[in-house]
C-alpha positions as CSV (number, residue, x, y, z in Angstrom):
1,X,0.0,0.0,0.0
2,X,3.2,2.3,0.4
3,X,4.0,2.2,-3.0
4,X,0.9,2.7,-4.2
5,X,0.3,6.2,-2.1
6,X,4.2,6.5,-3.0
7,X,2.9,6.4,-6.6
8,X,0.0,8.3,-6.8
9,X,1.5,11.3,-4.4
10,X,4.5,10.8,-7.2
11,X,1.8,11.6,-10.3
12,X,0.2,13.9,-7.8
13,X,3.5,16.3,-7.9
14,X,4.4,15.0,-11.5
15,X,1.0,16.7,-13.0
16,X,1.1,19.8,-10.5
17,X,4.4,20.6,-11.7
18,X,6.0,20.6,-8.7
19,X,8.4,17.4,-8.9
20,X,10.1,19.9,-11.8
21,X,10.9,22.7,-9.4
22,X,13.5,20.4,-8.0
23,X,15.5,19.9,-11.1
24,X,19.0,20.6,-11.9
25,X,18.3,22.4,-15.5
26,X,17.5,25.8,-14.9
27,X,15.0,25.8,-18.0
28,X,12.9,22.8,-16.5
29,X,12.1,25.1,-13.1
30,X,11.8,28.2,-15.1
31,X,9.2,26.5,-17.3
32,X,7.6,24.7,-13.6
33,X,7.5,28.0,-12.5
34,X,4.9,29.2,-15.2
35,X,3.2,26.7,-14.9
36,X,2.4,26.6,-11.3
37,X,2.1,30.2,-11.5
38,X,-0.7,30.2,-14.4
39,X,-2.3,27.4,-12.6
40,X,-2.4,29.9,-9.3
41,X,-3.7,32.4,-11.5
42,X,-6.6,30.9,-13.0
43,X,-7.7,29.6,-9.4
44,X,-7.5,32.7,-7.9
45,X,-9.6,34.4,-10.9
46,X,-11.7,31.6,-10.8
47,X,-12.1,32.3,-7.1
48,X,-13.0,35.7,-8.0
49,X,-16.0,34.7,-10.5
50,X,-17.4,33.1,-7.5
51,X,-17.5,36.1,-5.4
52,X,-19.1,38.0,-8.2
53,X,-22.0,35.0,-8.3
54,X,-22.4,35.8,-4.9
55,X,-22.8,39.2,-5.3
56,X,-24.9,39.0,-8.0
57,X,-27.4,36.8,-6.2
58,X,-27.4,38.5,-2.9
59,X,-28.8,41.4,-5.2
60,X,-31.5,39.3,-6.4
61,X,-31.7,38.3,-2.8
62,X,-31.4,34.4,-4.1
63,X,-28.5,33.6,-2.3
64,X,-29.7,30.3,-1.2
65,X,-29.7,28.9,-4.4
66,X,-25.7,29.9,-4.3
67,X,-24.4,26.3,-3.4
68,X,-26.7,24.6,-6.2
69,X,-25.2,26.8,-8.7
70,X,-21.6,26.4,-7.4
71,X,-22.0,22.8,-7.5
72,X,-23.2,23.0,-10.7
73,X,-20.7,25.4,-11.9
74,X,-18.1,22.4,-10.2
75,X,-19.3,19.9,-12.3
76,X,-19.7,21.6,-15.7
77,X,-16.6,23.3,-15.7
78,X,-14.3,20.8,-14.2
79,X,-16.1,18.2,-16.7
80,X,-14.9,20.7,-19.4
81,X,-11.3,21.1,-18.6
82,X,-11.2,17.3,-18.6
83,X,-12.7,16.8,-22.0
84,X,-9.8,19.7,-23.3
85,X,-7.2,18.2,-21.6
86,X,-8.0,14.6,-23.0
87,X,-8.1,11.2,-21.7
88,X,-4.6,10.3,-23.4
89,X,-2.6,10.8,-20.8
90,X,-4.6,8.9,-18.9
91,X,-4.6,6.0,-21.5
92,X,-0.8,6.4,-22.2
93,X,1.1,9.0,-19.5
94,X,4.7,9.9,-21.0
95,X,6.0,8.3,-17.8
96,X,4.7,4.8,-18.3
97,X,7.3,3.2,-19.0
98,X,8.4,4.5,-15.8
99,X,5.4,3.2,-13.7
100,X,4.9,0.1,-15.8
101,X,9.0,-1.3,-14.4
102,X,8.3,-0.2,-10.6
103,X,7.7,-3.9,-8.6
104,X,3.9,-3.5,-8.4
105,X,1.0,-5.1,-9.8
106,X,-0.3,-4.2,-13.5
107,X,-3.4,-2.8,-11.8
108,X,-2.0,-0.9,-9.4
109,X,0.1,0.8,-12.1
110,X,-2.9,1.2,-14.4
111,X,-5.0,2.8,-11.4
112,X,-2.2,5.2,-10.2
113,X,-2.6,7.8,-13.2
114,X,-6.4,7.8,-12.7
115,X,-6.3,8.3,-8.7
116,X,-4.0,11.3,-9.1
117,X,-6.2,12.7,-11.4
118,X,-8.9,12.5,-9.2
119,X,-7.0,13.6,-6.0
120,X,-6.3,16.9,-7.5
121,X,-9.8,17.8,-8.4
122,X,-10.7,16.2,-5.3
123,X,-8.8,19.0,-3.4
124,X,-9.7,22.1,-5.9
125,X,-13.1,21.0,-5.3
126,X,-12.8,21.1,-1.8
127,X,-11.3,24.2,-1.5
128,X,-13.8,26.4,-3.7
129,X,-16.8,24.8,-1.7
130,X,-15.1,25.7,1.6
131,X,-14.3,29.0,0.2
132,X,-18.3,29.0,-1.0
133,X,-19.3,28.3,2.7
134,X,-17.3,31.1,4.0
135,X,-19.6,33.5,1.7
136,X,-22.7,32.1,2.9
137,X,-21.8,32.7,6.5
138,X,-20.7,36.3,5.7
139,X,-23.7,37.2,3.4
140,X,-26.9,35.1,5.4
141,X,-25.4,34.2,8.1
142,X,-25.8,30.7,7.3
143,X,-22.8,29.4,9.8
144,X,-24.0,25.3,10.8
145,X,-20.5,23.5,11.2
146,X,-22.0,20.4,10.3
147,X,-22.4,21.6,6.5
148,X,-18.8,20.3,6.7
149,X,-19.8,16.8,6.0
150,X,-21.9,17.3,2.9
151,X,-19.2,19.2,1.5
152,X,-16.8,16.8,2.1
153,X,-19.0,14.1,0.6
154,X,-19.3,16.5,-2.7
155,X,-16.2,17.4,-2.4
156,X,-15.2,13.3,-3.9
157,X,-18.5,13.0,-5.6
158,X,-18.3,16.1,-8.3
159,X,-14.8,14.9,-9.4
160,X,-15.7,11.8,-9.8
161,X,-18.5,12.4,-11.9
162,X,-16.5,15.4,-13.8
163,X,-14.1,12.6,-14.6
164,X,-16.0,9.0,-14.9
165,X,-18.7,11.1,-17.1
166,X,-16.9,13.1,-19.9
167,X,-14.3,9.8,-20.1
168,X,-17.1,6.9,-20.8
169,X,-18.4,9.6,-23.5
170,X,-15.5,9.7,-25.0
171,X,-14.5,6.0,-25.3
172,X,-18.3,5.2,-26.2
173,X,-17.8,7.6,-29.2
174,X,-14.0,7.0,-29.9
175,X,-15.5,3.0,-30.0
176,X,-18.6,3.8,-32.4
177,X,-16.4,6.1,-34.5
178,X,-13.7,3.1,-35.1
179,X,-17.0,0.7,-35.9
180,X,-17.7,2.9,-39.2
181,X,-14.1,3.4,-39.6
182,X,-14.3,7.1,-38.9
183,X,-10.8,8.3,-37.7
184,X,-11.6,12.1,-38.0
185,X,-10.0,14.1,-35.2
186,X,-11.9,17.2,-35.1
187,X,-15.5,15.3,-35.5
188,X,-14.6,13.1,-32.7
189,X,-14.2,16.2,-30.5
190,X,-17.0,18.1,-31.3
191,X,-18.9,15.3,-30.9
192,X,-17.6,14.1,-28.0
193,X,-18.1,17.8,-26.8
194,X,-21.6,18.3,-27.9
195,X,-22.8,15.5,-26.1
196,X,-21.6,16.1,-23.2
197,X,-23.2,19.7,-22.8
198,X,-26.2,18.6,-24.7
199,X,-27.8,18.6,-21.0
200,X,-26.4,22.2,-20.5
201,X,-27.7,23.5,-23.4
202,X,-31.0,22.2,-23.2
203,X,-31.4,24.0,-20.3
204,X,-30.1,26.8,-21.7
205,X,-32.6,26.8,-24.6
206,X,-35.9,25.6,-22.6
207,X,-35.0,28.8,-20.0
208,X,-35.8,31.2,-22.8
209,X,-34.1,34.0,-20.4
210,X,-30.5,35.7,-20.2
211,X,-29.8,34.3,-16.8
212,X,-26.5,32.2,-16.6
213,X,-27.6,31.6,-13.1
214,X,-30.8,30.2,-13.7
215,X,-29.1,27.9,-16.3
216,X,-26.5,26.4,-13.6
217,X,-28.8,26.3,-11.4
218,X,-31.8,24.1,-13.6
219,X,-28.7,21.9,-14.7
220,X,-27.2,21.6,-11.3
221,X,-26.7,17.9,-10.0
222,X,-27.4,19.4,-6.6
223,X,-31.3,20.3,-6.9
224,X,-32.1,22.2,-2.8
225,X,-31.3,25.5,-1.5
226,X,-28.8,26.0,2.0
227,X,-31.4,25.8,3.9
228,X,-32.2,22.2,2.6
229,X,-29.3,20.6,3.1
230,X,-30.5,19.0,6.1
231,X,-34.0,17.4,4.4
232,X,-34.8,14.2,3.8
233,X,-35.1,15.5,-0.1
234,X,-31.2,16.3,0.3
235,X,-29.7,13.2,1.3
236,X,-31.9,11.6,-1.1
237,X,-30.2,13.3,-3.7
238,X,-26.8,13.1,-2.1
239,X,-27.3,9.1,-1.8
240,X,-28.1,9.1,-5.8
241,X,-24.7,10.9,-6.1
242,X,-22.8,8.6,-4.4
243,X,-24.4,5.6,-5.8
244,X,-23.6,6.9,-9.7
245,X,-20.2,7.9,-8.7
246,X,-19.3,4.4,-7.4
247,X,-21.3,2.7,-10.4
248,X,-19.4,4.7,-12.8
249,X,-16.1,5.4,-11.0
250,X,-16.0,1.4,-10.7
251,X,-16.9,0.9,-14.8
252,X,-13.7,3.3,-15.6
253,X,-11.8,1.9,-13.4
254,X,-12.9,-2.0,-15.0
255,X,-12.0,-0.4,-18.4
256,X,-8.7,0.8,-17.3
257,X,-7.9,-2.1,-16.0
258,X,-9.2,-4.7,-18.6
259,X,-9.0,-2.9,-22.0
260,X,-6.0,-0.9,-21.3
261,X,-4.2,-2.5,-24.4
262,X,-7.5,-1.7,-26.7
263,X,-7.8,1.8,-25.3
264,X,-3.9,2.2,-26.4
265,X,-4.3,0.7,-29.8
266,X,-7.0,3.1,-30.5
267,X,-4.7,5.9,-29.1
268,X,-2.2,5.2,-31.6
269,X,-4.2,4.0,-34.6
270,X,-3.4,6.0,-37.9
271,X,-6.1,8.6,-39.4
272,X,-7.3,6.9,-42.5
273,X,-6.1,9.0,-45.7
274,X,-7.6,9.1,-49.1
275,X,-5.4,7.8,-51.9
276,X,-4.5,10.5,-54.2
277,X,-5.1,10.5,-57.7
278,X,-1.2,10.5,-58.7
279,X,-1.5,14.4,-60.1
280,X,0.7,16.5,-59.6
281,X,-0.9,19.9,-58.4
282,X,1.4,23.4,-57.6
283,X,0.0,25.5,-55.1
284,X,1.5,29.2,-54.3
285,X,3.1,29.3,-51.1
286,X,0.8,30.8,-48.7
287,X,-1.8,28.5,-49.8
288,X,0.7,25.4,-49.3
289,X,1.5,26.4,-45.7
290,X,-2.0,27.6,-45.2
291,X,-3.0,23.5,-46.1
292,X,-0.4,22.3,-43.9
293,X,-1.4,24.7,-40.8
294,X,-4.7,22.6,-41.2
295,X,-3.4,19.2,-41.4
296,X,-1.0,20.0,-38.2
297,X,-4.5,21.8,-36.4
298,X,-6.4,18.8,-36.6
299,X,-3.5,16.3,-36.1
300,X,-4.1,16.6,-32.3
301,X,-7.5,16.0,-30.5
302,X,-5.6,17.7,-27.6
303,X,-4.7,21.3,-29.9
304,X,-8.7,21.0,-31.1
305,X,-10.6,20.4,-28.4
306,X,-8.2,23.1,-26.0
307,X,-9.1,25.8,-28.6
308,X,-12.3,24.9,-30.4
309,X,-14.7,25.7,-27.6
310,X,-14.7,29.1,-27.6
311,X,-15.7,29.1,-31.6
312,X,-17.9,27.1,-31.3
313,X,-19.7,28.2,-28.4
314,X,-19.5,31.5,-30.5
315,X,-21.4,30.0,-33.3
316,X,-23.8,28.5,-31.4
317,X,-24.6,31.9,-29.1
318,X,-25.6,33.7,-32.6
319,X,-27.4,30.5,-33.9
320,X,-29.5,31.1,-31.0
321,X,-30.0,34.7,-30.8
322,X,-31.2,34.6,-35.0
323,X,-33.9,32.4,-33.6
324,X,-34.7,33.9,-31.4
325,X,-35.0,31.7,-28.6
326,X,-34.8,34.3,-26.1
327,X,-37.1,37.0,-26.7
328,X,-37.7,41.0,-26.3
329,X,-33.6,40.7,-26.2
330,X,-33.1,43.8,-27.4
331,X,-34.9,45.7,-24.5
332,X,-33.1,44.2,-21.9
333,X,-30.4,45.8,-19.9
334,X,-28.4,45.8,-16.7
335,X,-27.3,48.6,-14.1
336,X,-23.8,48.6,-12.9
337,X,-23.0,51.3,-10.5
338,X,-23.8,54.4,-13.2
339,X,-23.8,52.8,-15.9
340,X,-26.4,51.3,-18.4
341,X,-25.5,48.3,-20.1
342,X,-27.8,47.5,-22.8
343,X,-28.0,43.7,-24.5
344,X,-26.1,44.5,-27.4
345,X,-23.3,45.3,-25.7
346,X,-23.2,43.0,-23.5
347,X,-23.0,40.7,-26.3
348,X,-20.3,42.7,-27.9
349,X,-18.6,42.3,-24.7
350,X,-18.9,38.5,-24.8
351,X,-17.7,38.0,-28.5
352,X,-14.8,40.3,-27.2
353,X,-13.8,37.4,-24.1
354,X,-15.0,34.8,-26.5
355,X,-12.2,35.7,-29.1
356,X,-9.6,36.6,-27.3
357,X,-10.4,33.6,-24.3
358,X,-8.2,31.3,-26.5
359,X,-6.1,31.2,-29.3
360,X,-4.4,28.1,-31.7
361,X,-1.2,30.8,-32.5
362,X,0.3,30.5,-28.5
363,X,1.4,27.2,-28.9
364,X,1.4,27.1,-33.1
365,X,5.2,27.5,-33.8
366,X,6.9,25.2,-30.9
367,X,3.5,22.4,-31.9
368,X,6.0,21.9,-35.0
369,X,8.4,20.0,-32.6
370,X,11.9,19.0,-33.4
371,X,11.0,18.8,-37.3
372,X,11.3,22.5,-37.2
373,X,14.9,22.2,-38.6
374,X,13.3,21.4,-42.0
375,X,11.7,24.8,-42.2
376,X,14.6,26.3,-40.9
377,X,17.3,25.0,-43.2
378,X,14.6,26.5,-46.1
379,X,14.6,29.4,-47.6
380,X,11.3,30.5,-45.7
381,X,10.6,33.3,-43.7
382,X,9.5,33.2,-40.6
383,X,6.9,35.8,-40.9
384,X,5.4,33.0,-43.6
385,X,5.4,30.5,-41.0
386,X,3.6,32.7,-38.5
387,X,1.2,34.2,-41.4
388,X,-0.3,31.0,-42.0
389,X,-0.7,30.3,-38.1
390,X,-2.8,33.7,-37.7
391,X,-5.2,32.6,-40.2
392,X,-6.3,29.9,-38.7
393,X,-6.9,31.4,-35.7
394,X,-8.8,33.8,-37.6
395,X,-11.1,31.3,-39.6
396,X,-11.9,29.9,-36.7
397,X,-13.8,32.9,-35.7
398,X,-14.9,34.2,-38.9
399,X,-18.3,32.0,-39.7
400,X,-19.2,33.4,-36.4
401,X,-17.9,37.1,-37.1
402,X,-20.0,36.7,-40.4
403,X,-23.0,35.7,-38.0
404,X,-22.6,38.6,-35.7
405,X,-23.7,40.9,-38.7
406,X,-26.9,39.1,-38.8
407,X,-27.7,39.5,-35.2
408,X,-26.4,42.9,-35.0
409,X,-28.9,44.2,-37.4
410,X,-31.9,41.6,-37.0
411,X,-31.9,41.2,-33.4
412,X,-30.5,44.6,-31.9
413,X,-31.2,46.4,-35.0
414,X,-28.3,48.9,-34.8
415,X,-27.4,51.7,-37.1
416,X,-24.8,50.8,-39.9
417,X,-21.7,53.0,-37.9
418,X,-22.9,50.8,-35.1
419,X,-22.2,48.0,-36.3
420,X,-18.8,48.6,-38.8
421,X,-17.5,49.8,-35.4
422,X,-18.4,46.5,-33.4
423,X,-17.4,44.4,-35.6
424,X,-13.9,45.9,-36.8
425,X,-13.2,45.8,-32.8
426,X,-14.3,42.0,-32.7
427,X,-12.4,41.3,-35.8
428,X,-8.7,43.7,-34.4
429,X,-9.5,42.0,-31.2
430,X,-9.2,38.6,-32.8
431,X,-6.4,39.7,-34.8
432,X,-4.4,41.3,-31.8
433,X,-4.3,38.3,-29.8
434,X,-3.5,35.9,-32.8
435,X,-0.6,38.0,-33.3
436,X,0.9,38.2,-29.6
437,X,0.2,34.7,-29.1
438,X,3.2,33.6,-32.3
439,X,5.1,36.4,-31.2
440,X,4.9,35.1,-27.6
441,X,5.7,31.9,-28.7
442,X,8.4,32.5,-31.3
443,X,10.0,34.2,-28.0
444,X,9.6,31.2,-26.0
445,X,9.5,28.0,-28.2
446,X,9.3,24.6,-26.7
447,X,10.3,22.1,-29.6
448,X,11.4,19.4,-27.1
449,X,8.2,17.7,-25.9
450,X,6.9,14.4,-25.3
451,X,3.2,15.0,-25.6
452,X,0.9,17.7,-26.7
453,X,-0.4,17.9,-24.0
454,X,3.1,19.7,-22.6
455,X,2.9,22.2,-25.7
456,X,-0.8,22.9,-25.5
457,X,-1.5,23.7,-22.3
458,X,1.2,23.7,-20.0
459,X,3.7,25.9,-22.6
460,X,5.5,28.9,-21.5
461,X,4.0,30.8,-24.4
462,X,0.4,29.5,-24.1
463,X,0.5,30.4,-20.0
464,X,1.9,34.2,-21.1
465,X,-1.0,34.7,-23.6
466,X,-4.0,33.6,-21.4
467,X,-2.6,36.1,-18.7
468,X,-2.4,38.9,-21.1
469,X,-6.0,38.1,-22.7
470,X,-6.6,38.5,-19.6
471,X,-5.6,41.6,-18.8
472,X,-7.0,42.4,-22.2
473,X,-10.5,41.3,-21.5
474,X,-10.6,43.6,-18.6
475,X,-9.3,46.2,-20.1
476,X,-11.6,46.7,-23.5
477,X,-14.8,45.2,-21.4
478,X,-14.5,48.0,-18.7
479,X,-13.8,50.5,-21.7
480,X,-16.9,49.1,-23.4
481,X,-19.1,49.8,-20.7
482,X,-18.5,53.2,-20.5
483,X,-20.6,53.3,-24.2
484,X,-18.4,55.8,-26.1
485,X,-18.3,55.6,-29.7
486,X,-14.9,57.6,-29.8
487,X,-13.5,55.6,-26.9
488,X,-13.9,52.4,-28.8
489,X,-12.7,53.7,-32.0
490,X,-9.6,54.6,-30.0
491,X,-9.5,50.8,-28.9
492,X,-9.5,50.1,-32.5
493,X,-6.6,52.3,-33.9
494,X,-4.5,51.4,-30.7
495,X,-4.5,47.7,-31.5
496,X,-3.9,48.5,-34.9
497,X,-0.8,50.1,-34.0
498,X,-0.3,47.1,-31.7
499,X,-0.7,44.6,-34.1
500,X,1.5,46.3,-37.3
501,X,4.7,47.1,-34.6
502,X,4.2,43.4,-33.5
503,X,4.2,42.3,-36.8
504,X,7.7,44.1,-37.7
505,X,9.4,42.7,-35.2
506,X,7.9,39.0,-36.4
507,X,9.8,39.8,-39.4
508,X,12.9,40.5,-37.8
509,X,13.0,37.4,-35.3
510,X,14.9,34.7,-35.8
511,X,13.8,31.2,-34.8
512,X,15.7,29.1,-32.6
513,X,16.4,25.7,-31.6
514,X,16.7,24.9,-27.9
């Protein structure tokens, strides 16, 4: 049992990071330190949105629906980052070889990856409903001890379902997809995606209201108020929890054990290609890189599903709003301190996070691995390298720019200056971040990595750009709601400026091999 924890506390450090701040190469713990630090960073903002919940439902003086939603928010949001971060290194960790040649048994081994996995949700968990109990005792006074125990209980049950639930979707699909010989990257992870938040949306769509918390809280796995936690009703619920957890936790866990070698094969099965005709076909050279941009995007489930979701969720916000599924949308608004924030800009404001939330271009150059001395010993530039990257960060986006047209002038009918002005902003905006993020990354490149999962995610360059979307969503959002036509023009020329004195110095960089 000592090697086991041994093991797991091992992976526990190993995926946190922290085993690297201990290493002898200086890059290693500089790179840990990111890491860590971008981890910290997101928490503590996440930390943050939670306050603002509270907030915003103490002025709706609903605060005890607050732990439904946050368990709900738990679950949907930690069952998101899993389905982004992949079940592959789950499957097939780049230290199995490791684990698989320590004396214990092949189940222990097998089990080791998945456990850590859970422990470290298990204690985020934990700490943001402790942290959610603190605010009900300073906001209603609501200050029983013994809610300790149900959020203890939740505090195992939520990642276990975040976990057991997106994974069995994505083998069941990954399975069926392999059945009709379908070996499509990107169509396996929207569909594995689309599934999973098919619940979510559903919700979302039968509301017919504005109201994220009203769609949290109808799609919460927790269904009673605070003051209900100590009903019949409540452990009821709770006991239906624990049951599906175990039921499901103990079918992964079968799987893992079982079908490890299946799940593996399927991991490293080729894509299927289509036989060529034997013609020989010149393209000009931005369309030729443009091609192989593509081929290397949707090479990786990891790269798609860690940057697809805000496109598509994009997409799918103006698909709704032309139907108009929730109504009279153009004469709602909201009061923040003095100001007056009407629905359309609002929704400017969300296509602004939306676009700059993630980007494919902060991981795009060091993604090309070590085959980057090919391009290097050619006579390419790197500003054609980079171009190609920034486009497809930009198409993307740009069926759901196109769409934003539509609902400006159907569903907030707008005036035509209006609406250039949005959507130049939206479009600069897009393009401002899919120019830092190469830039970013052609400063730090990481062409020395084991799995994409290292490049992806857990890059220096990719942890640099989220913190300075960031910033950058705070900054044009607040400058948004102060409704000035000439203040957002100014946001327009500046990251014009921005992006052509970024661009320059593209030109002028040098790629190197580290």
């Amino acid at each position: 049992m000592n090697k086991i924890m041994t093991l797991i506390f091992f992976r526990y450090k190993n995926n946190m990071q922290v085993s690297n701040l201990e290493s002898s190469n200086k890059e290693v713990r500089k790179h840990s330190i990111y890491t860590i630090a971008g981890y910290v960073t997101a928490f503590v903002m996440f930390l943050g949105y939670i306050v603002f919940i509270a907030v915003d439902l103490n002025m709706d003086n609903n605060l005890e629906d607050f732990f439904m939603l946050l368990t709900s928010l738990l679950f949907w949001v930690f069952g998101l980052w899993n389905l982004l971060s992949g079940f592959d290194e789950v499957i097939q960790s780049k230290d199995s070889d490791f684990i698989w040649s320590l004396p214990i048994k092949s189940w222990e081994a097998t089990l080791a990856i998945l456990i850590s996995k859970y422990l470290i949700h298990t204690t985020l968990t934990f700490l943001v409903l402790v942290f959610g109990f603190v605010i009900t005792i300073y906001y209603i006074g609501f200050s029983n001890i013994l809610i300790i125990i149900p959020i203890v209980i939740l505090s195992f049950i939520i990642p276990l379902l975040s976990i057991n639930i997106p994974f069995l979707i994505t083998l069941i699909v990954r399975s069926i997809l392999r059945i009709f010989n379908i070996r499509t990257r990107i169509f396996e992870s929207l569909l594995t995606l689309l599934l999973f938040i098919s619940p979510l949306v559903y919700h979302i769509v039968l509301s017919g209201e504005l109201d994220y918390k009203k769609w949290f809280i109808d799609a919460s796995i927790l269904r009673f108020s605070a003051h209900e936690i100590y009903t019949v009703g409540f452990f009821t619920n709770v006991l239906i929890l624990i049951v599906i957890a175990f039921l499901t936790t103990s079918l992964v866990s079968l799987i893992m054990i079982n079908f490890l070698s299946t799940l593996r094969n399927q991991l490293n099965h080729p894509q299927s290609k289509k036989r060529g005709t034997g013609e020989l076909s010149i393209n000009s050279k931005s369309f030729t890189f443009l091609l192989k941009e593509f081929r290397l995007y949707f090479s990786s489930m990891t790269y798609v599903m860690n940057t697809i979701l805000t496109p598509l969720i994009y997409f799918i916000l103006n698909i709704v709003l032309l139907m108009n599924v929730i109504p009279d949308l153009e004469t709602f608004s909201v009061q923040i301190l003095n100001f007056t924030i009407d629905a359309h800009l609002i929704y400017t404001v969300v296509c602004i996070i939306l676009v700059t939330l993630t980007t494919t271009t902060s991981c795009s150059i060091s993604f090309e691995g070590k085959s980057i001395w090919i391009m290097l010993t050619a006579p390419i530039d790197v500003w054609d390298i980079s171009s190609a990257k920034i486009i497809i960060n930009i198409l993307l986006f740009l069926p759901s720019i196109l769409l934003s047209f539509l609902v400006y002038i159907n569903v907030f009918n707008v005036n035509i200056f209006y609406l250039i002005t949005m959507l130049t902003l939206i479009l600069f905006t897009l393009i401002l971040i899919s120019v830092i993020g190469v830039y970013i990354n052609l400063k730090h490149p990481n062409f020395s990595w084991n799995n994409d999962m290292e490049v992806v995610k857990q890059s220096r360059g990719t942890i640099l750009t989220a913190v300075i979307s960031m910033i950058l969503i705070s900054i044009i959002s607040a400058l948004l709601v102060i409704n000035n036509i000439y203040i957002v023009n100014a946001i327009i020329v500046l990251e014009l400026i921005i992006i052509l004195n970024l661009i320059s110095k593209i030109k002028i960089i040098r790629i190197l091999l580290e």
